[in-house]
C-alpha positions as CSV (number, residue, x, y, z in Angstrom):
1,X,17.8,-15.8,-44.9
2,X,15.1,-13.4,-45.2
3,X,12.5,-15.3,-43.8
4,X,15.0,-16.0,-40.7
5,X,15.0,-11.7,-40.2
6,X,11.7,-11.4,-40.7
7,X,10.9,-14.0,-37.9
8,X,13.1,-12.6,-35.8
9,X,11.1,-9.1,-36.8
10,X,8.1,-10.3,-35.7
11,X,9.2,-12.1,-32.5
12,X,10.8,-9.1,-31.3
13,X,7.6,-6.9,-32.4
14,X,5.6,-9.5,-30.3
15,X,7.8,-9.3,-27.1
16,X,7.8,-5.6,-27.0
17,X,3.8,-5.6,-27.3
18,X,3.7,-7.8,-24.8
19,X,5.8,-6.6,-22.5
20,X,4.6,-2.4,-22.4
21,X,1.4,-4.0,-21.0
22,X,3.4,-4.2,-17.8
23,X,3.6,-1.0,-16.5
24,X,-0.5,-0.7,-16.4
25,X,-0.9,-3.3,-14.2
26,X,-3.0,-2.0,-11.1
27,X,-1.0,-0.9,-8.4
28,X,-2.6,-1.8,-4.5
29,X,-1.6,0.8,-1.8
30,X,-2.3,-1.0,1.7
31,X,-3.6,1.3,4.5
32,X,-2.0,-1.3,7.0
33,X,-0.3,-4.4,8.0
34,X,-0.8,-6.7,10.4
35,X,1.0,-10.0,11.8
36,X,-1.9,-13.1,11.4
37,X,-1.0,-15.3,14.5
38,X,-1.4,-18.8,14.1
39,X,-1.6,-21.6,16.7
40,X,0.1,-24.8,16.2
41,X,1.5,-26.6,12.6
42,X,-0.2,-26.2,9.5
43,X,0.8,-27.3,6.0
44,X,4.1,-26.5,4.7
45,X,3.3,-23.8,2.7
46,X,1.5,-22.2,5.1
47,X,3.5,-20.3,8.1
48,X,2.4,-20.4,11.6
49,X,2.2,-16.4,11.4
50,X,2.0,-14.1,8.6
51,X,1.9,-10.5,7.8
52,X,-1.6,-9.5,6.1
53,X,-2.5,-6.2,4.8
54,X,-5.6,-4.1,3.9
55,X,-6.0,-1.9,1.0
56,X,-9.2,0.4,0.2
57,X,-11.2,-0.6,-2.8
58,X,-13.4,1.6,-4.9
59,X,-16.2,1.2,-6.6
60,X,-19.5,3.3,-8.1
61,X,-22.9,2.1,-7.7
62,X,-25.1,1.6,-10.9
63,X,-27.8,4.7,-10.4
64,X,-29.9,3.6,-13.0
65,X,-32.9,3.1,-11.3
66,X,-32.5,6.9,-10.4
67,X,-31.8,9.4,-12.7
68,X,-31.4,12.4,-10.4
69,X,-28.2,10.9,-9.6
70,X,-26.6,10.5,-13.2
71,X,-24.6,13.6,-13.0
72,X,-22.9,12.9,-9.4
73,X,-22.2,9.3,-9.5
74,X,-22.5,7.7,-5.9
75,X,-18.4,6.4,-5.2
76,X,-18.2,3.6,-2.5
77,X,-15.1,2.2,-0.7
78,X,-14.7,-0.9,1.3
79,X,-11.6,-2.2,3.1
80,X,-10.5,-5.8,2.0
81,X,-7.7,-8.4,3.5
82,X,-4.4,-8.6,0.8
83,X,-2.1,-11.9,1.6
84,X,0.8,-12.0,-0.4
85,X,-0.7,-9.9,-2.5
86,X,-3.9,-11.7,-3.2
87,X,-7.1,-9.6,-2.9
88,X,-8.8,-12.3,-0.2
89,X,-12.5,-10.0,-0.9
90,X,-12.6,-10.4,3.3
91,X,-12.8,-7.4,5.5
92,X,-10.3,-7.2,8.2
93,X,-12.4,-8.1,11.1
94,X,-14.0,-11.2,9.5
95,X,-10.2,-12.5,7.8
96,X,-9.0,-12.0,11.2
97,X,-11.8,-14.2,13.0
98,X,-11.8,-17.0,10.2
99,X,-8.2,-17.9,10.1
100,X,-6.3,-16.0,13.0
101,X,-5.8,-16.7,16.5
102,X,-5.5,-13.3,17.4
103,X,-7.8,-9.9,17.1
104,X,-7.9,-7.6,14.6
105,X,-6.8,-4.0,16.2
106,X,-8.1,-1.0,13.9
107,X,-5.7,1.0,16.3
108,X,-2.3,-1.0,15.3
109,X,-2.5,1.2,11.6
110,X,-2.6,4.6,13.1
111,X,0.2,6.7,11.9
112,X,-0.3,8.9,14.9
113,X,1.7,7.3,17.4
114,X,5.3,7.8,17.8
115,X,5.7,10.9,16.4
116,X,8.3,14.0,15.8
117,X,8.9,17.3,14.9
118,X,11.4,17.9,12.2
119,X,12.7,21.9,12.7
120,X,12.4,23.9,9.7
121,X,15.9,24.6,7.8
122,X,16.9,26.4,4.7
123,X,18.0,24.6,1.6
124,X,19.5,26.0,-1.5
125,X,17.7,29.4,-0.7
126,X,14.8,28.0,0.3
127,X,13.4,27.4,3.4
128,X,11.8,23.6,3.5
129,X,8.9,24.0,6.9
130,X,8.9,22.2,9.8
131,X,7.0,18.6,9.4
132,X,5.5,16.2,11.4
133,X,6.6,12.4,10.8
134,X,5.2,9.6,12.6
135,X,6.1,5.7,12.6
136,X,3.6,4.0,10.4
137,X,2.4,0.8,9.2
138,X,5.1,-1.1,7.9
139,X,8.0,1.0,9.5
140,X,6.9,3.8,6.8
141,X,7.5,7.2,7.8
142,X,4.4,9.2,7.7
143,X,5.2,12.7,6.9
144,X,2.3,15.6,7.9
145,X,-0.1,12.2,7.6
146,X,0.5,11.1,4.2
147,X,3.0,7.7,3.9
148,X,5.9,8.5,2.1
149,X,7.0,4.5,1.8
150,X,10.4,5.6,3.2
151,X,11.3,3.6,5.9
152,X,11.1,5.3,8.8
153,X,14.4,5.1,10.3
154,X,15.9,6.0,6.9
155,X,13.8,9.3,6.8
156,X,14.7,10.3,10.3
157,X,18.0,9.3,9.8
158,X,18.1,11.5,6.3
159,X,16.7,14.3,8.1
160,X,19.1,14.6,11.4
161,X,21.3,15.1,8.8
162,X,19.5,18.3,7.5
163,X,18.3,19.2,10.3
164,X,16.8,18.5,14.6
165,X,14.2,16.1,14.4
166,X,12.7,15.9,18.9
């Protein structure tokens, strides 16, 4: 009997190690989405159109060779294709003219577009300002420019309740 508990101890201890390793998985914030058009059939698993999305990637460049530069580490980002969550290593542009049938438009990510004004309202005593929240990539609403991941209808919904968004 004991050596049936302490199984179970160590099983248990086991799991629980295994799983808090969860949580620090990376975490990939796209920048945009766009639909991958796709001419004709292609295997089953793959559908004749698909969303794909981009995501800024970091990294620092080795300054070695110079040693002026160790202090103030030179930080470089590139933008890189995500399908289905898979890092494809492929910039928009180049994704776009390998596998889809139609053109990559930088312009289809701006938050800019389709834009209103929510009017500044008091709230418990305090007065929440006026903000700015445009239709986004995704349908996210993009409040003052910075993605909420709210879906946009939800927000402006959420808001004409608090308050005039025009």
């Amino acid at each position: 009997m004991k050596k049936i508990i302490y199984f179970l101890a160590v099983a248990g201890l086991i799991t629980v190690v295994a799983c808090s390793d969860e949580d620090k998985l990376p975490s990939v914030t796209y920048t945009g989405c766009q639909v991958c058009e796709v001419e004709g059939m292609g295997p089953d698993f793959i559908p004749e159109d698909y969303e794909i999305c981009t995501a800024l990637n970091f990294y620092e460049l080795d300054t070695t060779p110079f040693p002026d530069t160790i202090d103030n580490p030179v930080r470089l980002s590139y933008e890189t294709v995500y399908v289905d969550g898979a890092n494809t290593n492929l910039g928009a542009v180049e994704y776009f003219t390998l596998f889809c049938d139609n053109a990559y438009d930088p312009d289809a990510n701006n938050p800019d577009v389709n834009c209103v004004t929510c009017a500044a309202y008091p709230q418990n005593g305090v007065q929440v300002p006026a903000e700015e929240v445009c239709k986004g990539p995704g349908n996210k609403a993009y409040v003052n420019g910075v993605n909420s991941s709210v879906d946009y209808d939800l927000y402006i919904q959420t808001k004409e309740a608090l308050t005039d968004c025009e």
